[in-house]
C-alpha atoms as one frame of an Amber mdcrd trajectory, in Angstrom:
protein
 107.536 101.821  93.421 107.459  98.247  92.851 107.598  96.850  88.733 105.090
  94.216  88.696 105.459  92.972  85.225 106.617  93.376  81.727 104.659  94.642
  78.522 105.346  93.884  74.884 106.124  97.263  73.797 104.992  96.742  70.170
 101.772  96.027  71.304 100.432  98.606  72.729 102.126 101.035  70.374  98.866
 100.884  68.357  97.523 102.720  71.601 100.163 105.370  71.560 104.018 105.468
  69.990 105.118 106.988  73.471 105.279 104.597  75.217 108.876 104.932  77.121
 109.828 101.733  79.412 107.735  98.243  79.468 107.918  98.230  83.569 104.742
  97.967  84.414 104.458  99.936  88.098 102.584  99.910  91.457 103.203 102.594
  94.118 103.737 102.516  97.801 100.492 104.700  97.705  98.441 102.528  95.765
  99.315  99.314  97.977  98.226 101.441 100.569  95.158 102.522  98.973  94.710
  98.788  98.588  94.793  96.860 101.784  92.823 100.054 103.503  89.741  99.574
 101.221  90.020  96.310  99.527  92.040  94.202 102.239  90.675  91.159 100.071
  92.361  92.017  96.659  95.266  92.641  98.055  95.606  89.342  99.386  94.653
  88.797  95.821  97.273  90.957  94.674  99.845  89.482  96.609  99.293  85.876
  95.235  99.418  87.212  91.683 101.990  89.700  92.416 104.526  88.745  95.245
 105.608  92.459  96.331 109.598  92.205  97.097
């Protein structure tokens, strides 16, 4: 699980009040998912979001 950014809380509690951490998240299994059928937007990805 890798936290790829930060949300303002407050605004998306207009979506829904239960909202429990502002980590936004990418899993091991959706990288994966990623460079096996979009190899291009994860290059994307990784130039947005540098994976640690």
């Amino acid at each position: 699980m890798h936290v790829i950014c930060k949300i303002d809380r407050t605004i998306y509690s207009v979506v829904t009040p239960c909202i429990t951490t502002d980590a936004v998240i990418i899993t091991d299994a959706q990288i994966d998912h990623i460079k096996d059928h979009h190899p291009q937007d994860y290059e994307e990805m990784l130039r947005i979001f540098p994976m640690r």
